[in-house]
ROSE-4610 file (N, C-alpha, C; in Angstrom, 1 decimal, always signed):
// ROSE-4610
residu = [X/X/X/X/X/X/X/X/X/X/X/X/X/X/X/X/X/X/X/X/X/X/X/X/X/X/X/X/X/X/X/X/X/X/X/X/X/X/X/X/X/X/X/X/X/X/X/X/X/X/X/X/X/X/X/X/X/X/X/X/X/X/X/X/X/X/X/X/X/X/X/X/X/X/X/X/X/X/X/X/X/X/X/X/X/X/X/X/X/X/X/X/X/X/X/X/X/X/X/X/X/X/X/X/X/X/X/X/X/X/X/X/X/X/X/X/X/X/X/X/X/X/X/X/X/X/X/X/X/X/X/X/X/X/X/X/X/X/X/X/X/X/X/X/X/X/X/X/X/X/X/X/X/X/X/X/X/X/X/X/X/X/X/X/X/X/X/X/X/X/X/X/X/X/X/X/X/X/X/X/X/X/X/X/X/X/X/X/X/X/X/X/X/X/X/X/X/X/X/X/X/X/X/X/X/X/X]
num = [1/1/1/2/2/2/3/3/3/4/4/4/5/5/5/6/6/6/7/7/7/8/8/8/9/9/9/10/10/10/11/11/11/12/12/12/13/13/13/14/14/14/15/15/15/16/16/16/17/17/17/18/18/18/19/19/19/20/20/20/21/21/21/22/22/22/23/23/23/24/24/24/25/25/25/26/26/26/27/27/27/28/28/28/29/29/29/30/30/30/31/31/31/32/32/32/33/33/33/34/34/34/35/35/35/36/36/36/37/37/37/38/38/38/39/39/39/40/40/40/41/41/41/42/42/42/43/43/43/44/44/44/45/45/45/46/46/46/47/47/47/48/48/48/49/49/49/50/50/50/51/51/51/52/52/52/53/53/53/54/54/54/55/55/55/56/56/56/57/57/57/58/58/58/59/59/59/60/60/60/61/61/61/62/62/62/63/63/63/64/64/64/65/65/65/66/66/66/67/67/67/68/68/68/69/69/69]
x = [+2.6/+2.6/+1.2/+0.5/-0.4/-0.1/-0.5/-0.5/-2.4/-2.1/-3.6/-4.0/-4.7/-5.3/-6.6/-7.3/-8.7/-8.4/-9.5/-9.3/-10.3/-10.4/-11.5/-12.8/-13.0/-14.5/-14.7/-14.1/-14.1/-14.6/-14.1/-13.8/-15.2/-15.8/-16.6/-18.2/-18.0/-19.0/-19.2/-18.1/-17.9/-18.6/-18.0/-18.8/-20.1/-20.3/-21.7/-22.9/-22.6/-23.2/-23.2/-21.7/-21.1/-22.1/-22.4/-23.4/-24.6/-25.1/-26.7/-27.3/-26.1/-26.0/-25.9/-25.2/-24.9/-26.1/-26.7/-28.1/-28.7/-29.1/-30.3/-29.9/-28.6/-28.4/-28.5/-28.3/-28.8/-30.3/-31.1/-32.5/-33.3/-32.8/-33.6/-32.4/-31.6/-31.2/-30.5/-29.6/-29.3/-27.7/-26.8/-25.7/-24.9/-25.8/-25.5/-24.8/-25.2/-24.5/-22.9/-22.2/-21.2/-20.9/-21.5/-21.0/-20.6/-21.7/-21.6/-20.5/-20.3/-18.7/-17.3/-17.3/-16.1/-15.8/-17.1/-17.5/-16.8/-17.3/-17.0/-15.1/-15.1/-13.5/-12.6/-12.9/-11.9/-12.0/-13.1/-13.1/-12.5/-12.1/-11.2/-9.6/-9.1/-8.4/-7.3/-8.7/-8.1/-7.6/-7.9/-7.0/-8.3/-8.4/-9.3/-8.5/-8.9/-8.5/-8.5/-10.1/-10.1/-9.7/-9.5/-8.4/-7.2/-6.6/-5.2/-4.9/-5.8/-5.9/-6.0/-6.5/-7.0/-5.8/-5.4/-4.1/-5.3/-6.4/-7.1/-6.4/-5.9/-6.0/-6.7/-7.3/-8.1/-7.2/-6.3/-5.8/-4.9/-4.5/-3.9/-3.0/-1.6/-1.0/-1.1/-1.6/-1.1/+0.4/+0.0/+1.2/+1.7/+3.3/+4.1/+4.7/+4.1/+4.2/+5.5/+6.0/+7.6/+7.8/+6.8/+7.2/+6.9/+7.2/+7.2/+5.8/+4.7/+3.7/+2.4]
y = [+9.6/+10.7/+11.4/+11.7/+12.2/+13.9/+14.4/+15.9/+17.0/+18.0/+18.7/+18.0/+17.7/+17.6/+17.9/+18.9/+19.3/+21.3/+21.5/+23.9/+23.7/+25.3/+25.5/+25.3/+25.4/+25.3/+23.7/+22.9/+21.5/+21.3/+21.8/+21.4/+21.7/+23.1/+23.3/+22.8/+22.2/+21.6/+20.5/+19.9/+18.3/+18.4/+19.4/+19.5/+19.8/+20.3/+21.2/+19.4/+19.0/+18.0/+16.6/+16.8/+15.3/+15.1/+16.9/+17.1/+16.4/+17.0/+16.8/+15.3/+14.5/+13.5/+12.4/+12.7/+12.2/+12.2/+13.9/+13.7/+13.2/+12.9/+11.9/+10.3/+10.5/+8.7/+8.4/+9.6/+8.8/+9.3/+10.1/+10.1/+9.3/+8.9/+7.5/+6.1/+5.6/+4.7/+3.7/+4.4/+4.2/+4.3/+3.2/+3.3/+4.1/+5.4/+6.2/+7.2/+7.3/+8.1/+7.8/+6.9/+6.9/+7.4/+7.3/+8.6/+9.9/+10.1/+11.8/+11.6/+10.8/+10.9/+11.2/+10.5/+10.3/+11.4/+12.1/+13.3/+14.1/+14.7/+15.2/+14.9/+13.9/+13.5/+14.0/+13.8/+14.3/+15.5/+16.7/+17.7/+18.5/+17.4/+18.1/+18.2/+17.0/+16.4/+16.9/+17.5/+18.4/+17.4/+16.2/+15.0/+14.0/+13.6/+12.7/+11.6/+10.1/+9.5/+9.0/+9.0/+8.5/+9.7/+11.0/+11.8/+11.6/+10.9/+10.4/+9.3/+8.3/+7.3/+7.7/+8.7/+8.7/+10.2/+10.6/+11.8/+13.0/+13.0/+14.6/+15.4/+16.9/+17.9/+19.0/+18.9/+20.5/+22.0/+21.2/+22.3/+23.4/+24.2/+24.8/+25.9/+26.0/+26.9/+28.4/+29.4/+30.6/+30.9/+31.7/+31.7/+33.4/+33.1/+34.0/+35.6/+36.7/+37.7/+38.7/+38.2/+38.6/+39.9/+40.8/+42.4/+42.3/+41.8/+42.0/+43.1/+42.7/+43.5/+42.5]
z = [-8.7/-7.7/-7.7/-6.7/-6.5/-6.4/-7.4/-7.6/-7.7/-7.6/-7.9/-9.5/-10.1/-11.3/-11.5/-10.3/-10.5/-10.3/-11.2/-10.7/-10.0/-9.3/-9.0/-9.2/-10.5/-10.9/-10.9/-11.0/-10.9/-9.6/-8.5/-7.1/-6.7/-7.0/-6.5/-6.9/-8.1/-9.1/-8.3/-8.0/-7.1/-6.0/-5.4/-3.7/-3.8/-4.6/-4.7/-5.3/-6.3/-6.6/-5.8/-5.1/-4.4/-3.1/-2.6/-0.9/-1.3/-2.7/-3.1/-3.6/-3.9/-4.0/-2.3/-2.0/-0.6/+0.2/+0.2/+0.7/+0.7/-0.9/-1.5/-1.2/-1.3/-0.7/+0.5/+1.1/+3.1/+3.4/+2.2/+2.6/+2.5/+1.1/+0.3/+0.6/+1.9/+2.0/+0.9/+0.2/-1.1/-1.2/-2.2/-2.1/-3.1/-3.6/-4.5/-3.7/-1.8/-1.4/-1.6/-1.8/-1.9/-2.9/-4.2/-4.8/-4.9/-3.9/-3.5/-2.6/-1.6/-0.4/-1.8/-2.6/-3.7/-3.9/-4.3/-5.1/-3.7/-3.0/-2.1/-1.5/-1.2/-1.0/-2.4/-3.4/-4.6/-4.8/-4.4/-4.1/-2.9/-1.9/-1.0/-1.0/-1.6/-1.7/-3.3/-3.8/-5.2/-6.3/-5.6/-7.0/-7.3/-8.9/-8.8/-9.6/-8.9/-9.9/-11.0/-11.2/-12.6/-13.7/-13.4/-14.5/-14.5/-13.1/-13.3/-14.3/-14.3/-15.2/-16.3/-16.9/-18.3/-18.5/-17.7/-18.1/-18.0/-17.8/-17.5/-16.4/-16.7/-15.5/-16.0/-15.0/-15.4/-14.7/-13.8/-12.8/-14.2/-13.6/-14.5/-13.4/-13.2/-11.9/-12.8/-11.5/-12.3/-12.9/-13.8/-14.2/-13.7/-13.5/-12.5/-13.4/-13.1/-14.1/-13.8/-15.0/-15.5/-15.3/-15.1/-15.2/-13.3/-12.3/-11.0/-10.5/-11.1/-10.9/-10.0]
């Protein structure tokens, strides 16, 4: 089952590197951009596979505070 297994800081590391990447692969005609699309797609998508495969989650849900505050 496909669940979140990426946080924030992951997500945004992804897009942020997956753009700059992508860039450089349609500037320089290069099939590195597809890296950057993956990068960018597992960043939107919040799931990556290759941490499903290897059991990585970085997600982590808040956790729900007992005193109703």
């Amino acid at each position: 089952m496909m669940g979140i297994n990426i946080n924030k800081t992951d997500k945004y590391i992804r897009m942020l590197l997956g753009i700059v990447i992508l860039i450089l692969g349609v500037a320089y005609h290069s099939w590195l951009g597809i890296a950057g699309a993956v990068l960018v797609l597992t960043a939107l998508i919040n799931w990556c596979p290759i941490y499903a495969i290897f059991g990585i989650n970085t997600f982590r849900p808040k956790s729900s505070n007992k005193h109703g505050n």
